[in-house]
C-alpha positions in Angstrom: 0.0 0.0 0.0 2.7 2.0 0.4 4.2 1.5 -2.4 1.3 2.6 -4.3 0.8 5.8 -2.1 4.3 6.8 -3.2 3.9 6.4 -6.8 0.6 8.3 -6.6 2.6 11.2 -5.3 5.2 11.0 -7.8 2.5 11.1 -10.8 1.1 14.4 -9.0 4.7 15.9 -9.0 5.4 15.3 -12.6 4.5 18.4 -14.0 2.9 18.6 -17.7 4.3 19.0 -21.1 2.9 22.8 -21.7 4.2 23.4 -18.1 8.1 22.3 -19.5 7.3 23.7 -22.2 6.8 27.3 -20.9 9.5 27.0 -18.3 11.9 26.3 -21.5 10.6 29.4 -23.3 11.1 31.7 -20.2 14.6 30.5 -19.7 15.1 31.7 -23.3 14.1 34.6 -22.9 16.1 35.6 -20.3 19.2 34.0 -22.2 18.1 36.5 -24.7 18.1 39.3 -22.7 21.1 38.6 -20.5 23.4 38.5 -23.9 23.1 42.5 -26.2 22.5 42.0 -29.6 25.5 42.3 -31.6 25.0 44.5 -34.9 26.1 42.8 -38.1 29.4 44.3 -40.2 26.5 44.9 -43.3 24.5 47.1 -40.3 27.0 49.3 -39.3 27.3 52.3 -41.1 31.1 53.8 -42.0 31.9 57.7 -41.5 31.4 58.9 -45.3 29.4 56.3 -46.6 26.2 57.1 -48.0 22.9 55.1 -46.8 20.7 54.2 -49.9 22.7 54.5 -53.5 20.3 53.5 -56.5 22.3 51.8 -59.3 20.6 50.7 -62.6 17.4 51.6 -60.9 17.7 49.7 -57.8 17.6 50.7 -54.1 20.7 49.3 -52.2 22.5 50.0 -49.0 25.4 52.3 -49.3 27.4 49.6 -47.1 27.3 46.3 -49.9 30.4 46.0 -51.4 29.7 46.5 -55.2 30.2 43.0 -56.4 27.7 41.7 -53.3 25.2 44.8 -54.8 24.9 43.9 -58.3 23.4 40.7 -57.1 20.4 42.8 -56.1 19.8 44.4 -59.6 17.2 42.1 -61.7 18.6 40.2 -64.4 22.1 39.2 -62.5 23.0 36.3 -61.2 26.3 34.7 -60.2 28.3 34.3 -63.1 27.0 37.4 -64.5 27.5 39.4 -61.4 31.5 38.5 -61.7 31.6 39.2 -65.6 30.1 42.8 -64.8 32.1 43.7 -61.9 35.3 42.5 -63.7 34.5 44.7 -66.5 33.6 47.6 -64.4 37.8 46.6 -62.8 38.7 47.1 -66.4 37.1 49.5 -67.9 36.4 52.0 -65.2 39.1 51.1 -62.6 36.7 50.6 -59.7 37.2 47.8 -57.2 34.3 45.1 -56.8 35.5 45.6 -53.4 34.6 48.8 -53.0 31.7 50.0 -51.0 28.7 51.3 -53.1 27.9 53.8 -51.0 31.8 55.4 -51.2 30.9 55.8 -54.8 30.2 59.5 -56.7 27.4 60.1 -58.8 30.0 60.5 -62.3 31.1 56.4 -61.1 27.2 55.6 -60.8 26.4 56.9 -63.7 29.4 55.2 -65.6 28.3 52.1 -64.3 24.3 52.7 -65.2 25.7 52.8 -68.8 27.8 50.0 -69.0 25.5 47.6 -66.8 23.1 48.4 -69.7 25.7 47.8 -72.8 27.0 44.4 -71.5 26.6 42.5 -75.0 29.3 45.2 -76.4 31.9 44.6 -73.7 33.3 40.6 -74.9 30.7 39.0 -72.9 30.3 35.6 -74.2 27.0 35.1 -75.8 25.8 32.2 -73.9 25.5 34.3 -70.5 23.7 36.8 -72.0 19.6 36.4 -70.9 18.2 37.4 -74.6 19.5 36.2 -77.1 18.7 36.2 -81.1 15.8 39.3 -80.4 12.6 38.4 -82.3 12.9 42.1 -83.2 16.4 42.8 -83.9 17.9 39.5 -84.3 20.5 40.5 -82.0 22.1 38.7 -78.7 20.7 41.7 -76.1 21.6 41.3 -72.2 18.5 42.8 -70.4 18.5 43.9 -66.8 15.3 45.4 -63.9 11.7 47.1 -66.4 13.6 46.4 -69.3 13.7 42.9 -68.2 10.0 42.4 -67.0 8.5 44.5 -70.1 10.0 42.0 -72.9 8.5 39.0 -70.2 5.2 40.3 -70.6 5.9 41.1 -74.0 6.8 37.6 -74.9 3.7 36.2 -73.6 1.2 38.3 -75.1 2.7 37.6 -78.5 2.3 33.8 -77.6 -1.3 34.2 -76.6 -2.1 36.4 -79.8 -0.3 33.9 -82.0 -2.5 31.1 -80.0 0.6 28.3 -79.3 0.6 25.6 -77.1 2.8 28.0 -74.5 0.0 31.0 -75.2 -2.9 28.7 -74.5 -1.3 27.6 -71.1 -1.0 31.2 -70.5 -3.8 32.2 -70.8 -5.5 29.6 -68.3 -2.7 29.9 -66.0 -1.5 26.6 -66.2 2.5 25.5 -65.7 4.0 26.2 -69.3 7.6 23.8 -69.1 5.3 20.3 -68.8 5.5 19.7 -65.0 2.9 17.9 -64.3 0.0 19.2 -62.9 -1.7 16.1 -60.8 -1.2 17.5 -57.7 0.4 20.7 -57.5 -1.0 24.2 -60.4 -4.6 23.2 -60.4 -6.2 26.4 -60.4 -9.4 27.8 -61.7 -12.9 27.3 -60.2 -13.7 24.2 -58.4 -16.2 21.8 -59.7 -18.2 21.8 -56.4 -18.9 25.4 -56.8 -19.9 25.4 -60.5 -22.1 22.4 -60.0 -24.0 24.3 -57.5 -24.8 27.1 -59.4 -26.0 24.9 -62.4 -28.4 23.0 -60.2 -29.7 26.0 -58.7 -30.4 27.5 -62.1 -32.2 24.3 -63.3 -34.7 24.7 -60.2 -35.1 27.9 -60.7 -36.6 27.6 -64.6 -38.4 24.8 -63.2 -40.0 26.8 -60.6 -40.6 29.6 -63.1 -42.0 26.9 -65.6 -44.5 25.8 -63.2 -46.1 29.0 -62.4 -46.5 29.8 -66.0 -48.5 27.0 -66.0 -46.2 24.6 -67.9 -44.5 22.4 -66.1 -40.7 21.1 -67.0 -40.7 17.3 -67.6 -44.2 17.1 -68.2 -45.7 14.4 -71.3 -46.7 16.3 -74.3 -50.3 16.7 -74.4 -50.9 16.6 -70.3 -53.7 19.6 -69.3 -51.9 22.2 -67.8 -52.2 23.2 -64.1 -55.7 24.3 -63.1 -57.5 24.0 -66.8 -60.7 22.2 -66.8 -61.1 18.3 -67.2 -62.6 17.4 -70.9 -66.1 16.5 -70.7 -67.1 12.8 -70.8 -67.0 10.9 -74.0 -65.1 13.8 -76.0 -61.6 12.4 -77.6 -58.5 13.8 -76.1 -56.2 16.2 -77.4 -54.2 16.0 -80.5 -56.1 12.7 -81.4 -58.9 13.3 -84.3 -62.2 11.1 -84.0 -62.9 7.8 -85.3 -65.8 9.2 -88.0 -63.6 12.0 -89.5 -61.6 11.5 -92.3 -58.2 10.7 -92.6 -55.7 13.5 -93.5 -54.9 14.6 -96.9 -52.2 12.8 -98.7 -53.0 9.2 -97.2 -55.3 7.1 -98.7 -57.3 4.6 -96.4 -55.6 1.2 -96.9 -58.9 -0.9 -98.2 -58.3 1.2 -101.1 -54.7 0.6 -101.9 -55.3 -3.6 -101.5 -58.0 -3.2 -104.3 -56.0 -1.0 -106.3 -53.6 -3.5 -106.1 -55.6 -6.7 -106.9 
């Protein structure tokens, strides 16, 4: 009995997982605040280096080294990050190392011009993102609005020419052939449309009715509320047995004579 007793108070002792839990987060915490943040080398800001410097149209901070900023303008990436800052070395004798914003605005605008002339300066034509223009037939390197105008560009000729690529466009389906089982099913969903095309059916049903026409009824059927033929008259659309038959059909005792 004792034995039991004591494990009885050991359960009651254990303390929950969100209890651990939250003791772990306030120990955190206060690890946290014990230690002072310690700014970053990118944060702190150099005597006579300017904050923001916009090159080829793009906002950067005046402490990125130039060949780390170029990164940030649309239309680089690695490889083509190094060929441009090695010809900036060349041609305009400015470091890659050098902090952007330690730059002047003559060196800015130096490098504006020859970020956008790349595909004069030797660069192999196999780095460059546009090549063989549909409209000049030239290999073009083209970088930030520039960049995003020939996108859209390219696509809307694609739709107005109507190709396989415009089609999936224009639905906004994947374009490269991934597949599409899963994953880039957009569009309406089927639940929704089928409810709205069921809701539409009851409603000309319900309008049918009160016009006095009901949908799905057999041709012929009285309409709601007319009054029931009288007794002995044929029904509709069926012509008596003493009239004649209609034009154009002789009465078959006829045609056998005719025939014998």
């Amino acid at each position: 009995m004792s034995y039991a007793f004591g494990d009885y108070l050991a359960k009651k002792e254990r303390k929950s997982k969100k209890e651990q839990e939250q003791e772990k987060e306030v120990k955190v915490d206060e690890k946290k605040k014990a230690k002072p943040a310690v700014p970053r080398k990118e944060d702190v800001m150099e005597p006579g280096v300017r904050g923001i410097v916009r090159i080829a149209g793009k906002d950067m901070r005046g402490n990125l080294k130039l060949s780390k900023g170029l990164l940030r303008v649309r239309g680089f990436g690695h490889t083509m990050k190094n060929v441009a800052a090695n010809a900036i070395s060349e041609e305009l004798s400015i470091s890659p190392q050098e902090k952007v914003g330690k730059l002047s605005d003559e060196q800015i605008e130096r490098i504006d011009k020859l970020l956008t002339s790349l595909q004069s300066k030797n660069v192999p034509p196999y780095l460059l993102n546009r090549r063989k223009d549909p409209d000049t037939g030239k290999d073009v390197h083209v970088i930030m609005n520039d960049l995003a105008f020939t996108q859209r560009q390219d696509i809307e000729r694609e739709k107005k020419l109507y190709t396989w690529k415009g089609y999936r466009h224009s639905y906004g389906k994947k374009v490269r052939g991934q597949r599409s089982r899963n994953t880039g099913r957009k569009g309406m969903a089927l639940g929704v449309l089928r409810k709205s095309i069921i809701g539409a059916a009851q409603a000309a049903k319900a309008q049918a009715a009160q016009a006095g026409a009901p949908a799905g009824g057999k041709p012929g059927a009285p309409a709601a509320g007319a009054p029931a033929p009288a007794a002995g008259a044929a029904p509709a659309g069926k012509a008596p047995a003493g009239k004649a038959a209609p034009a154009g059909k002789a009465p078959a005792p006829a045609a056998k004579e005719a025939k014998k």
